[in-house]
KEVEXLO-395818 format. One record per atom (N, C-alpha, C): y, z, x; atom name; chain. Coordinates in steps of 0.001 Angstrom, whole numbers, plus 500000, padded with zeros to 6 digits. Each point is the difference from the previous one (the first is absolute). Example, Ala and Ser with C-alpha at 12.3 -4.5 7.8 and 13.67 -1.06 7.14 Angstrom:
2
<c2 494310&c3 507800&c1 513190&atome N&chaine A>
<c2 501190&c3 500000&c1 499110&atome CA&chaine A>
<c2 501200&c3 500000&c1 500900&atome C&chaine A>
<c2 501050&c3 499280&c1 499650&atome N&chaine A>
<c2 501190&c3 500060&c1 500820&atome CA&chaine A>
<c2 501090&c3 500730&c1 499230&atome C&chaine A>
This chain:
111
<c2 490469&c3 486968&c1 457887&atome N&chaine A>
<c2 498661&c3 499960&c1 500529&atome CA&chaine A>
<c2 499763&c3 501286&c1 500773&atome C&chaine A>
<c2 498721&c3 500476&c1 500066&atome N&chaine A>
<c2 499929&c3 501608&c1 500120&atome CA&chaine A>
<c2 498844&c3 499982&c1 500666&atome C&chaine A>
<c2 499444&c3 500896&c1 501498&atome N&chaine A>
<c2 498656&c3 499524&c1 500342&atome CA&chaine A>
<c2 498938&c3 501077&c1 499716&atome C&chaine A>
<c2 498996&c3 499654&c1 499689&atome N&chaine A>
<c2 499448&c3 501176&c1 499952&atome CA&chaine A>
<c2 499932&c3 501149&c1 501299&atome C&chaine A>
<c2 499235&c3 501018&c1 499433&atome N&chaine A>
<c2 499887&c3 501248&c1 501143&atome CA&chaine A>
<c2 499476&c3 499569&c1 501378&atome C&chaine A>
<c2 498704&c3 499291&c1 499263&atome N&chaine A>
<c2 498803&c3 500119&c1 501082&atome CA&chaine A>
<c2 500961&c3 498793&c1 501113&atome C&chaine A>
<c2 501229&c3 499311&c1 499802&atome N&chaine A>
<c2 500551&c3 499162&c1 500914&atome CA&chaine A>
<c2 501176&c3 500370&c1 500749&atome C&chaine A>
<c2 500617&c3 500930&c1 499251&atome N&chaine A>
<c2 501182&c3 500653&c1 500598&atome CA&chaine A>
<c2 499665&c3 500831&c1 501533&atome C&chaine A>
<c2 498988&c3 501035&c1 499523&atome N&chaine A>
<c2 499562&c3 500222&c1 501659&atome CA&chaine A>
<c2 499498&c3 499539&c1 501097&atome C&chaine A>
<c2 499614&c3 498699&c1 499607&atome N&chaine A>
<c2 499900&c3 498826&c1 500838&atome CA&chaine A>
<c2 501086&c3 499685&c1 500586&atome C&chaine A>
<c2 500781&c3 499538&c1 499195&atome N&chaine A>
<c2 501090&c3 499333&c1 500097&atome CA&chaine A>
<c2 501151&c3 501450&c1 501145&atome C&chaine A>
<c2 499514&c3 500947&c1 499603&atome N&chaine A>
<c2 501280&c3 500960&c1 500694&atome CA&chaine A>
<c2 499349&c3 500122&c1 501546&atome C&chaine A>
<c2 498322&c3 499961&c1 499921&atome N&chaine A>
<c2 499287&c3 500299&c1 501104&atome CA&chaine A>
<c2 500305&c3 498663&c1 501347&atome C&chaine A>
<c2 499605&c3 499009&c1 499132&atome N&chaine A>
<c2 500642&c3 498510&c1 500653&atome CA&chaine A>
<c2 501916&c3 500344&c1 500841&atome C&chaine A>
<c2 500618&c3 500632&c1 499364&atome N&chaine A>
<c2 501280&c3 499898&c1 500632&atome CA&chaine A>
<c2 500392&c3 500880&c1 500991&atome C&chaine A>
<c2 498937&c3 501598&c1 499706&atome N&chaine A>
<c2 500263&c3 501007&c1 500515&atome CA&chaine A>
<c2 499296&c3 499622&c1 501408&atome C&chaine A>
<c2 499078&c3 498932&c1 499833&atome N&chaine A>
<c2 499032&c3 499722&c1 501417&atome CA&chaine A>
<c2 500944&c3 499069&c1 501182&atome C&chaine A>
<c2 501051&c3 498921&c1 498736&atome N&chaine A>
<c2 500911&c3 499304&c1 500866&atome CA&chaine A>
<c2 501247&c3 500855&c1 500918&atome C&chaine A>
<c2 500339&c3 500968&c1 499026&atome N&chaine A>
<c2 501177&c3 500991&c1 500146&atome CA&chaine A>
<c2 499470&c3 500832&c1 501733&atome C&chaine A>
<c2 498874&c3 500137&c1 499904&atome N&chaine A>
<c2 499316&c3 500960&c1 501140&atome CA&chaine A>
<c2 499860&c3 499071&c1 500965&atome C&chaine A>
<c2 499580&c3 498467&c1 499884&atome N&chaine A>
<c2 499991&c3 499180&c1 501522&atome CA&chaine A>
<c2 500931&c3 499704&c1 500448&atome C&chaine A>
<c2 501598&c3 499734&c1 498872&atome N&chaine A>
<c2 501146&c3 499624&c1 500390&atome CA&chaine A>
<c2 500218&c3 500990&c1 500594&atome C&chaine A>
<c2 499876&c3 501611&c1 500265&atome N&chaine A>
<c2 501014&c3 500897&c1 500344&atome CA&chaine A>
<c2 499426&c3 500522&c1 501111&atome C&chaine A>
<c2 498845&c3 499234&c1 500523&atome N&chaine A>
<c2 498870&c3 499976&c1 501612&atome CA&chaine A>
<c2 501304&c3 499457&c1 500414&atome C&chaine A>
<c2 500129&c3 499035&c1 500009&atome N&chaine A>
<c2 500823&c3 499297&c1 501169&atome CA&chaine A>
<c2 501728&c3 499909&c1 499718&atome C&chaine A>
<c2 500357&c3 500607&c1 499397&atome N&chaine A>
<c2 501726&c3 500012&c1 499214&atome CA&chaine A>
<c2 500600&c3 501589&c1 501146&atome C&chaine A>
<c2 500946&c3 499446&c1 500739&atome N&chaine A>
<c2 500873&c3 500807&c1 501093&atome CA&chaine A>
<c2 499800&c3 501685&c1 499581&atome C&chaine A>
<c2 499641&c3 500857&c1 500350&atome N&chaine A>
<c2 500460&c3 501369&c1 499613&atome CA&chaine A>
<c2 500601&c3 500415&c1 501185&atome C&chaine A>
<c2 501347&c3 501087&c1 499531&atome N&chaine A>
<c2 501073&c3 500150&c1 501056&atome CA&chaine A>
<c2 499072&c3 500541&c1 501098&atome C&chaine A>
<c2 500363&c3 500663&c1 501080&atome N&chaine A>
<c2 499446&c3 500459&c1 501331&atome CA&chaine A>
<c2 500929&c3 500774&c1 500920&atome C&chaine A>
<c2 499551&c3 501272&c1 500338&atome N&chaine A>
<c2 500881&c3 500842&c1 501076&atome CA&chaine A>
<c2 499396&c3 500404&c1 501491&atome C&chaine A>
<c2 501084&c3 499811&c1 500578&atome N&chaine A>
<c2 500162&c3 500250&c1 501316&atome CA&chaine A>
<c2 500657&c3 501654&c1 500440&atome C&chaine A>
<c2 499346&c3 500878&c1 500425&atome N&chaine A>
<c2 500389&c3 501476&c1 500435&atome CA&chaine A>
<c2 500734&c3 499712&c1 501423&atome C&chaine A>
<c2 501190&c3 500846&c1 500288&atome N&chaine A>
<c2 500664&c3 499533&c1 501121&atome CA&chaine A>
<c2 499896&c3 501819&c1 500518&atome C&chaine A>
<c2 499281&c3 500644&c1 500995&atome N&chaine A>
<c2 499441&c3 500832&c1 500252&atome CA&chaine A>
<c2 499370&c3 500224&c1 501235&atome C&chaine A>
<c2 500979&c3 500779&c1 501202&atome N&chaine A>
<c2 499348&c3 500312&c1 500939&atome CA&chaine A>
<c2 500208&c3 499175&c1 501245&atome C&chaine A>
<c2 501219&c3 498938&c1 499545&atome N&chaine A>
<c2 500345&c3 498865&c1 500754&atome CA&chaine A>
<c2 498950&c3 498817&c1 499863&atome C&chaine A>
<c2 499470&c3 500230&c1 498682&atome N&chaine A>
<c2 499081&c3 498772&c1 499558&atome CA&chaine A>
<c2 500142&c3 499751&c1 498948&atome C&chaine A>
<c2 499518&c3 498548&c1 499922&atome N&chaine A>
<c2 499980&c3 499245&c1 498346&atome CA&chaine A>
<c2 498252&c3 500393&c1 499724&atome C&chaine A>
<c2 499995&c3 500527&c1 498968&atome N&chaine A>
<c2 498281&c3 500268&c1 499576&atome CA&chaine A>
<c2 499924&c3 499385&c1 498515&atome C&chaine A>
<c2 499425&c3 499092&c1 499568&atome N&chaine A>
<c2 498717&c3 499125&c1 501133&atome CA&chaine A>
<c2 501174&c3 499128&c1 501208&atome C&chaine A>
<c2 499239&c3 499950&c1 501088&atome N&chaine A>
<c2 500834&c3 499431&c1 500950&atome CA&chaine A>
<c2 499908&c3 498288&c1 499660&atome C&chaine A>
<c2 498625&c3 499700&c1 499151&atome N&chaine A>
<c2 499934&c3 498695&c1 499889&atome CA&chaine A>
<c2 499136&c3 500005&c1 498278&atome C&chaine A>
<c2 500840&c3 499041&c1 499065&atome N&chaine A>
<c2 500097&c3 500038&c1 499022&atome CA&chaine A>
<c2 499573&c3 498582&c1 499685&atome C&chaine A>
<c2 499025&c3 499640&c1 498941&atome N&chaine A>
<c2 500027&c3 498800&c1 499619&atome CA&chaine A>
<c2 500049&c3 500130&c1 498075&atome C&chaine A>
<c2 500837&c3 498713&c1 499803&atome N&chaine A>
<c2 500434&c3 500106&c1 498527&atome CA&chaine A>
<c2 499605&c3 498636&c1 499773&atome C&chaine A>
<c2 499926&c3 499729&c1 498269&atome N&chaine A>
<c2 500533&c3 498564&c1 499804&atome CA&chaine A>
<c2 501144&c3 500019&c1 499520&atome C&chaine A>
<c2 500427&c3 498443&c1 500137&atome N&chaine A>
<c2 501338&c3 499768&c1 499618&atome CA&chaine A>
<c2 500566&c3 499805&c1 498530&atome C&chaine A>
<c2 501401&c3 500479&c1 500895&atome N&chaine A>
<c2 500283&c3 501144&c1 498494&atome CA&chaine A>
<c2 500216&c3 501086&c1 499750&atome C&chaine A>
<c2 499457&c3 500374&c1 501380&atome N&chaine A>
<c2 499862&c3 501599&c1 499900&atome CA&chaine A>
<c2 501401&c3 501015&c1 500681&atome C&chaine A>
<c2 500421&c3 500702&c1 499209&atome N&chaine A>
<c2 501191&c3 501078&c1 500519&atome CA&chaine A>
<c2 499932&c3 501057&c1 500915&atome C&chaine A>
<c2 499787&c3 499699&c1 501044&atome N&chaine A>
<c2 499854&c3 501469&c1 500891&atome CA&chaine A>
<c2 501087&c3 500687&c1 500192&atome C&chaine A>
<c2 499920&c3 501495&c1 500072&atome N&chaine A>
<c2 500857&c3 501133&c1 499569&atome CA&chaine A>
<c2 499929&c3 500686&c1 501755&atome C&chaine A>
<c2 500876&c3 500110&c1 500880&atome N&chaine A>
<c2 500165&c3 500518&c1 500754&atome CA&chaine A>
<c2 500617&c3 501650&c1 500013&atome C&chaine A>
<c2 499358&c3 501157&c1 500207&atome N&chaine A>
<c2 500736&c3 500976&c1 500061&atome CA&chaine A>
<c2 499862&c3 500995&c1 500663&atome C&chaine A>
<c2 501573&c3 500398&c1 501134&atome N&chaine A>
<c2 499900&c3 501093&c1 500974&atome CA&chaine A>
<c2 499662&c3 501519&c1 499795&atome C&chaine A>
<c2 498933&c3 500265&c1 500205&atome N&chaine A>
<c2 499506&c3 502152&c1 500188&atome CA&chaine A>
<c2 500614&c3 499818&c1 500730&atome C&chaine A>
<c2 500797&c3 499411&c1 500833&atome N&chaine A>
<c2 499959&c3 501314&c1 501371&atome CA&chaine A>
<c2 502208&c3 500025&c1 499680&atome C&chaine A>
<c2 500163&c3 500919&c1 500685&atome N&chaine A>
<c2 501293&c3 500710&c1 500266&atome CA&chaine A>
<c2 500648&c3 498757&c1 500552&atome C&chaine A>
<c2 499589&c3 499196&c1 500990&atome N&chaine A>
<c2 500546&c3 499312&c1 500821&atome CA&chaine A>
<c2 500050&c3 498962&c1 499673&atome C&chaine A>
<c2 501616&c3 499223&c1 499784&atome N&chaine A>
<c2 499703&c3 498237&c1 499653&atome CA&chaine A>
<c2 499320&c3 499197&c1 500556&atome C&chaine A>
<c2 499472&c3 498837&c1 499383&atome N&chaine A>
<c2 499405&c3 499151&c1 500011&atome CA&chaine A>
<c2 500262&c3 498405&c1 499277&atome C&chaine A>
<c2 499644&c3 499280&c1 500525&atome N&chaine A>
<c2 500246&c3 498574&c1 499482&atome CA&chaine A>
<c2 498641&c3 499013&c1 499583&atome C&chaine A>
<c2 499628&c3 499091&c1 498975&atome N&chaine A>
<c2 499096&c3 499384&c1 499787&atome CA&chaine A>
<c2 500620&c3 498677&c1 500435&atome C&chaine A>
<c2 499820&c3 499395&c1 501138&atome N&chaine A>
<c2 500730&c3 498681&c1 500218&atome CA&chaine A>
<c2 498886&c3 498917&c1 500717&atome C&chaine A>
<c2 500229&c3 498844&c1 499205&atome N&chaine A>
<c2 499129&c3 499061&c1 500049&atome CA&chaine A>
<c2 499673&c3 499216&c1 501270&atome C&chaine A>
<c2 499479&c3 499573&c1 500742&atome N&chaine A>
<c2 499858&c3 499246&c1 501616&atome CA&chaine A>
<c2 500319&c3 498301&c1 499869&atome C&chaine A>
<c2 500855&c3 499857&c1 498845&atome N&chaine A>
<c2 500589&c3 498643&c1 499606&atome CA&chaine A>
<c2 500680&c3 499981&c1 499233&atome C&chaine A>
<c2 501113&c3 501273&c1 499910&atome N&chaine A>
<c2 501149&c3 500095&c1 499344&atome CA&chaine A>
<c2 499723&c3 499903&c1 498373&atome C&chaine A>
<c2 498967&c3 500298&c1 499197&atome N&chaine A>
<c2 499905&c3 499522&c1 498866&atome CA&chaine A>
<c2 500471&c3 501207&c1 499294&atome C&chaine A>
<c2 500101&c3 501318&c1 500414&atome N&chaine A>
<c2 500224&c3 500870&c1 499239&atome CA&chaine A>
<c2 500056&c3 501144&c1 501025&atome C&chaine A>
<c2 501354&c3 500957&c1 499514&atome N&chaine A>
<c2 500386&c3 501348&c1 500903&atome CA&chaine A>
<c2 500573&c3 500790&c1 499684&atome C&chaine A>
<c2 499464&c3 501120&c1 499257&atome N&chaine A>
<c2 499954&c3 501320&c1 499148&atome CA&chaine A>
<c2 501569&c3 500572&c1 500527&atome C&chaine A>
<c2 500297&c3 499778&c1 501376&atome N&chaine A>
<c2 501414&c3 501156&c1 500500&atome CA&chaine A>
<c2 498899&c3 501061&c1 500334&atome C&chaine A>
<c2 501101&c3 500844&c1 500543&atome N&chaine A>
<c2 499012&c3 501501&c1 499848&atome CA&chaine A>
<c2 499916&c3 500415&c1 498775&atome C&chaine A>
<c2 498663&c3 500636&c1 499963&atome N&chaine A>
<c2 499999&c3 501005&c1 499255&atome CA&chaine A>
<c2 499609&c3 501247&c1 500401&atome C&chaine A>
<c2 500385&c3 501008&c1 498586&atome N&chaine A>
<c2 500277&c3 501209&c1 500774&atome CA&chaine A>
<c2 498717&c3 500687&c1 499418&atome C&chaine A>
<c2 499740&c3 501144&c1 499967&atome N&chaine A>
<c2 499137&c3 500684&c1 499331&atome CA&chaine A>
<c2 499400&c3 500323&c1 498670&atome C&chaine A>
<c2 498876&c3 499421&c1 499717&atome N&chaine A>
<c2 499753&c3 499695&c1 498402&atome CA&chaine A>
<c2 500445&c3 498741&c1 499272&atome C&chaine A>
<c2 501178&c3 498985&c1 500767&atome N&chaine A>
<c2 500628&c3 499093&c1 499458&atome CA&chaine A>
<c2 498671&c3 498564&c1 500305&atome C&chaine A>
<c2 500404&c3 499276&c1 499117&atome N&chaine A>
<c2 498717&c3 498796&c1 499790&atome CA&chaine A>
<c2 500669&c3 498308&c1 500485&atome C&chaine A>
<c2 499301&c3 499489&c1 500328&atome N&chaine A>
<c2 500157&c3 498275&c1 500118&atome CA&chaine A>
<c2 498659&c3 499480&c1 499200&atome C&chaine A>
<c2 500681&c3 499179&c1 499393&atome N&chaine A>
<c2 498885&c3 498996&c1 499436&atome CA&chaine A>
<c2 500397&c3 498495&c1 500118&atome C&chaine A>
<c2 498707&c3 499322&c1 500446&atome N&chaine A>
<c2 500035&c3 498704&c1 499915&atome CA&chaine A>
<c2 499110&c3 498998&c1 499296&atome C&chaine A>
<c2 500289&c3 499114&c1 499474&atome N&chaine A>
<c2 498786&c3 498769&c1 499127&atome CA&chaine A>
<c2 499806&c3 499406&c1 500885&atome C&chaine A>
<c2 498341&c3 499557&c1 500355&atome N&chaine A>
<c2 499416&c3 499158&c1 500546&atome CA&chaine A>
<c2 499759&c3 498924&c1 499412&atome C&chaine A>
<c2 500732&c3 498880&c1 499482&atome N&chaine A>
<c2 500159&c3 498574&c1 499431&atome CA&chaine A>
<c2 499248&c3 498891&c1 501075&atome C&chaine A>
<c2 499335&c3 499890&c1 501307&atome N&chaine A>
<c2 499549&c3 499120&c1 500232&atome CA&chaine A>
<c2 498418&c3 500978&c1 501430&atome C&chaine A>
<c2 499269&c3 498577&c1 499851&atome N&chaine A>
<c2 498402&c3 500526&c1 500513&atome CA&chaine A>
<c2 500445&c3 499952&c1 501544&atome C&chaine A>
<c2 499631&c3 501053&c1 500545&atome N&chaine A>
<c2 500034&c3 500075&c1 501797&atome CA&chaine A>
<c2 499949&c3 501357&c1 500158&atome C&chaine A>
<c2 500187&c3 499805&c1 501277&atome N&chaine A>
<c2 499839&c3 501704&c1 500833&atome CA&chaine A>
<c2 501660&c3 500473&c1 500379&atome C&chaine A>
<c2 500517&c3 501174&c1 499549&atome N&chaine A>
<c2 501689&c3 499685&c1 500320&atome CA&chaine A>
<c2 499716&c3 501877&c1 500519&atome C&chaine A>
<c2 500841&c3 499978&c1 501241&atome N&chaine A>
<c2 499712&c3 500926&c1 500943&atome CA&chaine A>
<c2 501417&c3 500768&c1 499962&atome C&chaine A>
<c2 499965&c3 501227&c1 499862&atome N&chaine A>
<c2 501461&c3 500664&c1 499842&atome CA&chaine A>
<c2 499976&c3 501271&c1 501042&atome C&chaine A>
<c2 500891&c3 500111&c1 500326&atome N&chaine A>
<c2 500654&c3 501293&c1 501486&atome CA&chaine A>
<c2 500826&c3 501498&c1 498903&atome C&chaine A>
<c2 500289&c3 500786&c1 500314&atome N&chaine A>
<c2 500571&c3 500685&c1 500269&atome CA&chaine A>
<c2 501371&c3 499858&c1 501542&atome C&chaine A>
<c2 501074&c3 499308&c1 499876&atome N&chaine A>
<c2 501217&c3 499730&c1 500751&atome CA&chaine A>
<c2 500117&c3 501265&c1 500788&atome C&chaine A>
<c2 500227&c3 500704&c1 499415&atome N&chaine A>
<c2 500366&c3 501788&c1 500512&atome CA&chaine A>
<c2 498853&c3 500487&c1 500975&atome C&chaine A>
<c2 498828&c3 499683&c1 499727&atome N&chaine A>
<c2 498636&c3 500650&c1 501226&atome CA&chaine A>
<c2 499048&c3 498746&c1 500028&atome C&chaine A>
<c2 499541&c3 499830&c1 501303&atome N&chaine A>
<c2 499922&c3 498555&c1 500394&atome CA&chaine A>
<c2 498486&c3 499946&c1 499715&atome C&chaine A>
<c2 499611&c3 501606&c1 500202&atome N&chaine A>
<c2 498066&c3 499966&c1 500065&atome CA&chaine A>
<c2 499560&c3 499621&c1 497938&atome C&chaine A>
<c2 500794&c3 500416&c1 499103&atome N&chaine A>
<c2 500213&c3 499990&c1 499133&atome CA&chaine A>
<c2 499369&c3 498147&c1 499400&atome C&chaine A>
<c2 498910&c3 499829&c1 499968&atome N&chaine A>
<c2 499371&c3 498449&c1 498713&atome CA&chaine A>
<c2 499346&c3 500125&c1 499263&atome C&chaine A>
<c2 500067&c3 498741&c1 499249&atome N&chaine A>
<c2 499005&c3 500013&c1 498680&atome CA&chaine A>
<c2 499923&c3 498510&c1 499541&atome C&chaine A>
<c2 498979&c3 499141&c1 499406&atome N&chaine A>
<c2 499922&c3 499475&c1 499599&atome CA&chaine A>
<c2 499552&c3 499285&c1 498107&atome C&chaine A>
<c2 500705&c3 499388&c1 499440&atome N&chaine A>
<c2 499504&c3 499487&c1 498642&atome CA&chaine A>
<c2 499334&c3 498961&c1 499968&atome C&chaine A>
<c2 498745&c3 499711&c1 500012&atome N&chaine A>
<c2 499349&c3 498758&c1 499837&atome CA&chaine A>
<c2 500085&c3 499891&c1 497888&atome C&chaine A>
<c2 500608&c3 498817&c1 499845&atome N&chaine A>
<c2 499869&c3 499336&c1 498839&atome CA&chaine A>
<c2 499422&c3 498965&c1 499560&atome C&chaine A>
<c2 498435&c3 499844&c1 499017&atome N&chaine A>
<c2 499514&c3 499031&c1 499743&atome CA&chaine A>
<c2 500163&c3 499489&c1 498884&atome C&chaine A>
<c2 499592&c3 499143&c1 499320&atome N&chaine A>
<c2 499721&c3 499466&c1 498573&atome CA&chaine A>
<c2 499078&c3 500584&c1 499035&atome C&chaine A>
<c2 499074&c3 500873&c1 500545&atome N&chaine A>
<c2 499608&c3 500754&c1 499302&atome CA&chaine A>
<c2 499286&c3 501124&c1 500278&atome C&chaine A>
């Protein structure tokens, strides 16, 4: 069974329209600049799902560590990266261990 023309671009237009609303709300990764003794953006919101990529510019180590133990990069050194998955919806607040003025926050929603 074979469809005609005049239905096929229907038919591709119909999927290409689903393909484009699914990929509104589907996680795309996300980075954090560690720069200047700051996390930039200092406050980040994702949905869940989403991989944020932590990584130090500056010369001087640094740590991405969570304010409820959920996750803690170690130092890192210059140019070196932390990444973490955000698997559940809330606000999860992370330090820098090494410099105290040093926050940032990930708010994660559902969509």
């Amino acid at each position: 069974m074979s469809f005609s023309l005049y239905v096929r671009p229907a038919l591709a237009g119909g999927l290409l329209a689903v393909a484009i609303v699914g990929l509104a709300h589907a996680a795309q990764p996300a980075t954090v600049k560690i720069e200047n003794f700051s996390f930039g953006p200092k406050v980040l919101t994702v949905v869940k799902g989403t991989t944020v990529t932590w990584t130090n510019a500056d010369p001087t180590p640094h740590t991405v560590t969570s304010d409820k133990g959920l996750f803690d990069s170690d130092a890192l050194g210059g140019e070196e990266s932390f990444s973490w998955t955000f698997k559940e919806v809330g606000t999860f607040a992370y330090i820098c261990t090494q410099h105290a003025n040093m926050a940032g926050t990930v708010t994660v929603t559902d969509k």
